[in-house]
Structure formats: structure tokens, C-alpha cells
BAMARDREN-523821 format. One record per residue: residue in three letters; x, y, z of N, C-alpha, C in turn; residue number from 1. Coordinates in steps of 0.02 Angstrom, whole numbers. Atoms other than C-alpha are relative to their C-alpha. Last residue first. Layout:
<zapas>
ALA / X / Y / Z / X / Y / Z / X / Y / Z / NUM
...
</zapas>
This chain:
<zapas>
UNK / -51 / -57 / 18 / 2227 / 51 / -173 / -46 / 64 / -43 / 108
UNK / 3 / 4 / 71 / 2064 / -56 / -116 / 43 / 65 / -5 / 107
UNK / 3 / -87 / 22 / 2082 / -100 / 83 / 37 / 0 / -87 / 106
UNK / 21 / -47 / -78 / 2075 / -269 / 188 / -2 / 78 / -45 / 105
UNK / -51 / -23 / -11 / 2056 / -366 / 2 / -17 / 44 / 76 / 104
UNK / 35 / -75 / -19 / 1898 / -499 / 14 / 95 / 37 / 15 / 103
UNK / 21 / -41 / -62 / 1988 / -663 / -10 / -2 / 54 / -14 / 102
UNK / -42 / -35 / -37 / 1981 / -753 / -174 / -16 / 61 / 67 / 101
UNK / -1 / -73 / 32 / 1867 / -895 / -225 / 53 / 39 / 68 / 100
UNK / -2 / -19 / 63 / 1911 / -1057 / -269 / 3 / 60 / 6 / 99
UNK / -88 / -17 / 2 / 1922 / -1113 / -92 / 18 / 19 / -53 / 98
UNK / -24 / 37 / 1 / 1715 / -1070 / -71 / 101 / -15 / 10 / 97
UNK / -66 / 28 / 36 / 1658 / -956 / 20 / 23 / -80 / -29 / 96
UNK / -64 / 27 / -7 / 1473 / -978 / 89 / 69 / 11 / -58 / 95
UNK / -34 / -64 / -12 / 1345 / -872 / 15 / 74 / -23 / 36 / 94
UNK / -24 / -31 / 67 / 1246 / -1014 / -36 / 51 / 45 / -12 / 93
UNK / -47 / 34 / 18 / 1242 / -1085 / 149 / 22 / 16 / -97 / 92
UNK / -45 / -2 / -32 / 1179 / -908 / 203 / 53 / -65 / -16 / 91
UNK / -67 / -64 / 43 / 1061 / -901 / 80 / 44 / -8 / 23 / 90
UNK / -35 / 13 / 73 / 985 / -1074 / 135 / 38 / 30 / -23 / 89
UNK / -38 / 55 / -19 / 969 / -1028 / 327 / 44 / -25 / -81 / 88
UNK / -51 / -7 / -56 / 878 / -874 / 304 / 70 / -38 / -26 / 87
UNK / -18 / -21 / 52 / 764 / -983 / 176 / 59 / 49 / 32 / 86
UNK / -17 / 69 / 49 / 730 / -1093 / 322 / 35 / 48 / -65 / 85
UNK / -82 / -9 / -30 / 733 / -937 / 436 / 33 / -66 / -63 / 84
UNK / -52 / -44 / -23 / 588 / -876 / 337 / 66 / 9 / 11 / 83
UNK / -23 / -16 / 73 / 494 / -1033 / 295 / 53 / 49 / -19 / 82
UNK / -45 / 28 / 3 / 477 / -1039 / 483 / 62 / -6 / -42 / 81
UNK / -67 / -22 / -10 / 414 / -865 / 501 / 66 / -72 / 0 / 80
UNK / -39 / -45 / 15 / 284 / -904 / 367 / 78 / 25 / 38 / 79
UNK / -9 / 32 / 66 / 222 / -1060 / 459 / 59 / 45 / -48 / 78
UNK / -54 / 32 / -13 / 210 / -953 / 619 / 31 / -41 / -46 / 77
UNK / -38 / -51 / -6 / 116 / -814 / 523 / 63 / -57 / 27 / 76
UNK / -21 / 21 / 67 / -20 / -956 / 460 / 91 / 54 / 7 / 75
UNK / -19 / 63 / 8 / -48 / -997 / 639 / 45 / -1 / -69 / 74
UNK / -54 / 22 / -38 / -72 / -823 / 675 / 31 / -40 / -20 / 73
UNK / -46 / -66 / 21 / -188 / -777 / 522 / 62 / -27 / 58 / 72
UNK / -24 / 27 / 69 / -287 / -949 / 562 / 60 / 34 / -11 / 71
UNK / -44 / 63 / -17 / -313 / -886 / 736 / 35 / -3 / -61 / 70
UNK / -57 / -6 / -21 / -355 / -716 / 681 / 52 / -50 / 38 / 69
UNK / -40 / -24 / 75 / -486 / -776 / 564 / 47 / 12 / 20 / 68
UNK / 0 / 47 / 39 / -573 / -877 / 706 / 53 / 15 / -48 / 67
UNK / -27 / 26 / -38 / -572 / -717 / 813 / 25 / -86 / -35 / 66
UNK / 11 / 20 / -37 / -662 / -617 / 668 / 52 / -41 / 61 / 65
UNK / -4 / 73 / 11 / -558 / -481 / 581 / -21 / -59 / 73 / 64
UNK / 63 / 26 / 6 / -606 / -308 / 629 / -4 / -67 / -60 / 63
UNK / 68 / 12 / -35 / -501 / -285 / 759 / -41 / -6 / -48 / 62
UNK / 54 / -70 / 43 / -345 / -322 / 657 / -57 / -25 / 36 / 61
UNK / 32 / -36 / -41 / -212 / -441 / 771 / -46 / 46 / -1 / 60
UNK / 14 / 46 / -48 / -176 / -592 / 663 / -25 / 55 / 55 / 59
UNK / 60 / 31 / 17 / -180 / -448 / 504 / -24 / -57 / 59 / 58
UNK / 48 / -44 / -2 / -34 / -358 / 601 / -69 / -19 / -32 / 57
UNK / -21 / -22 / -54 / 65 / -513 / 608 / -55 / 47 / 24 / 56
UNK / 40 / 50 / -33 / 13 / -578 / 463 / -13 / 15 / 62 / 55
UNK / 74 / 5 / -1 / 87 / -437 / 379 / -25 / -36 / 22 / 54
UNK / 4 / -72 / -8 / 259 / -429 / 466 / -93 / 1 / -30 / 53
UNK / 12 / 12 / -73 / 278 / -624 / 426 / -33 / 71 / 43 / 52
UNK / 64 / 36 / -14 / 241 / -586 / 254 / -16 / -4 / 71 / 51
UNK / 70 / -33 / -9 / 367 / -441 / 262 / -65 / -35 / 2 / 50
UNK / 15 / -88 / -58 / 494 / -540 / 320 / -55 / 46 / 2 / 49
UNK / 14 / 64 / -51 / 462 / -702 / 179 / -6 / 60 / 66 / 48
UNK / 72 / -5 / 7 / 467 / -533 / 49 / -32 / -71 / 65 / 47
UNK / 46 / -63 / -36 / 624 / -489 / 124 / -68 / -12 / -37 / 46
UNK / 3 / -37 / -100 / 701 / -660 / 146 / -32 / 44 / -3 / 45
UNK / 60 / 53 / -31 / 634 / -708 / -69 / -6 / 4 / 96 / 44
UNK / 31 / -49 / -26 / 741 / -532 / -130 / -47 / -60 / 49 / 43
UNK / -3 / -24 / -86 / 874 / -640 / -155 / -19 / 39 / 41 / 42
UNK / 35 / -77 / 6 / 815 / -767 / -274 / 5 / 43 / 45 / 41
UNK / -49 / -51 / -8 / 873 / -906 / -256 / 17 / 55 / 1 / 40
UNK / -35 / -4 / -78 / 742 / -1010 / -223 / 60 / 22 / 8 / 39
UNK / -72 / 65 / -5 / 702 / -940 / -402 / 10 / -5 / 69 / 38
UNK / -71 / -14 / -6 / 522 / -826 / -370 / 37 / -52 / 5 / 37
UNK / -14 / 0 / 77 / 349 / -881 / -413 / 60 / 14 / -21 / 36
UNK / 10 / 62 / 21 / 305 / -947 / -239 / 12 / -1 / -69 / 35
UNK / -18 / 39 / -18 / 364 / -773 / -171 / 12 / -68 / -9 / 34
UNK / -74 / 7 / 29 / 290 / -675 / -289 / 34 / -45 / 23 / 33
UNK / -40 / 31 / 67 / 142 / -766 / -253 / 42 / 5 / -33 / 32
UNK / 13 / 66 / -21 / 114 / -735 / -58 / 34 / -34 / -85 / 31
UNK / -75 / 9 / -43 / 179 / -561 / -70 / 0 / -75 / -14 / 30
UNK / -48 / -12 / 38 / 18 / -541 / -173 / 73 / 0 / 5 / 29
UNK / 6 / 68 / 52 / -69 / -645 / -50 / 19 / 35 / -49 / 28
UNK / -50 / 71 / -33 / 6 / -525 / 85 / -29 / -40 / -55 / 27
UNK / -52 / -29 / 7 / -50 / -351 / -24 / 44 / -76 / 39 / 26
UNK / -30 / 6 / 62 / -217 / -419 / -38 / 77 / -5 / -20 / 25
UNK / -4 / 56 / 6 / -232 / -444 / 172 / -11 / -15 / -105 / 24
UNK / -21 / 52 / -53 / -181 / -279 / 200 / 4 / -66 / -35 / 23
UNK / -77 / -16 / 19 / -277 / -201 / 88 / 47 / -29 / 13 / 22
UNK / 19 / 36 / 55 / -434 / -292 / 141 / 42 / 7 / -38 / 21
UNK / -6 / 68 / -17 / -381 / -229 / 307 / 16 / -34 / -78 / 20
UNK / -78 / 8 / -15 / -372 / -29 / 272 / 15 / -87 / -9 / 19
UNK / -21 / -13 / -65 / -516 / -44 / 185 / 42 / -17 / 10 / 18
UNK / 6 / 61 / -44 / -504 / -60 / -18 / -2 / 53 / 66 / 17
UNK / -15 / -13 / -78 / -486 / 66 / -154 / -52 / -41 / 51 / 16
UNK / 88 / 11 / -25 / -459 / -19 / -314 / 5 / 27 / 58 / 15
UNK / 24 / -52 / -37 / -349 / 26 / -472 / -71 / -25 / 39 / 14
UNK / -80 / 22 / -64 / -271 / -133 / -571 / -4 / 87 / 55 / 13
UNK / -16 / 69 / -19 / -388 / -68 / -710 / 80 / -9 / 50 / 12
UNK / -47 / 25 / 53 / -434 / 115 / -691 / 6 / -69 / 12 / 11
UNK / -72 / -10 / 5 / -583 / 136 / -593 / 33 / -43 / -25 / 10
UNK / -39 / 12 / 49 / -780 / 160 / -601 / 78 / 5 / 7 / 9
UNK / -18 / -55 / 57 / -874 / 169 / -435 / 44 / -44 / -49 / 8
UNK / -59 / -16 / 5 / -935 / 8 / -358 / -1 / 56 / -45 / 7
UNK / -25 / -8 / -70 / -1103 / 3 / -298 / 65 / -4 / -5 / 6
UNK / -10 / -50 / -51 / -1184 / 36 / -454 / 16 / 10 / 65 / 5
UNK / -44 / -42 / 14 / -1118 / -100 / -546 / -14 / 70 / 20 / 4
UNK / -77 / 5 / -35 / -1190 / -217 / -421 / 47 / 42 / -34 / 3
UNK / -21 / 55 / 27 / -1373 / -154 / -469 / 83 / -7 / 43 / 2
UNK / -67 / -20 / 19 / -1469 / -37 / -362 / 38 / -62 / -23 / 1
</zapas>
């Protein structure tokens, strides 16, 4: 049996994976929006969140070796640093300045 008979035929950018392998596509595709996104960018916390969120559950998948779920940990604490770090950045971006005008208590 050759190797193109062990995959069926599907659409391009169409593949069905195990649960895992899913999983761990779907975080290195998290992985490069992320690194391809403006550090300003203000979707970059919830994709840094959901990395941490996948690692998370990939650091604990039974059928990833014990070796692999170190790494996956290790690489999860990395991720949640990056996290608050970017956290941390929006929040000084988002600062008022004295230029700008105060939020009204209620819009006539």
C-alpha cells in the first residue's frame, strides 16, 4: 500500500486529525498569528489565553509521552508569562492621557 493510499482524498486546508494532533495544530497556529500580529494588536491577550489554555490541556493528554508533557508544561509557563507581559502592555497603552476627555457619567 503506497502513502497515497493511506490518506483519503480531501479538500485543500481539509484534514481530519486525532483529537490531540488537533490540538496541538490549532496551538502552533495560535502560535503564528500571534508572532505575526502588531504588539498592538488587541486580539494578541486572547490568543496568548488560549495558548496557555491549549498547552494546558496538551501538558496533560494521555496519549502524549511524559517527556512531551514536560516540554508542553514548561512551554505553557513561558506562554503564561508572555501573557501577563502583554496584559501588562495593553493596560499601559490604554492609559488616559491629559489630552483626552473624561468618559461622560450619562449620554443625553
Amino acid at each position: 500500500m503506497s502513502a497515497a493510499d493511506q490518506h483519503p482524498q480531501t479538500v485543500d486546508e481539509e484534514y481530519t486529525l486525532p483529537s490531540v494532533e488537533a490540538l496541538f495544530a490549532g496551538t502552533l497556529a495560535l502560535m503564528t498569528g500571534y508572532a505575526q500580529s502588531a504588539p498592538d494588536c488587541p486580539h494578541r491577550p486572547c490568543m496568548a489565553r488560549k495558548l496557555v489554555s491549549n498547552l494546558l490541556h496538551l501538558s496533560a493528554h494521555p496519549q502524549l509521552s511524559p517527556p512531551m508533557q514536560t516540554m508542553l508544561a514548561n512551554l505553557r509557563t513561558r506562554w503564561q508569562l508572555a501573557l501577563e507581559h502583554t496584559a501588562e502592555a495593553m493596560a499601559v497603552d490604554a492609559a488616559p492621557t491629559p489630552l483626552w476627555h473624561p468618559v461622560p457619567a450619562r449620554v443625553q
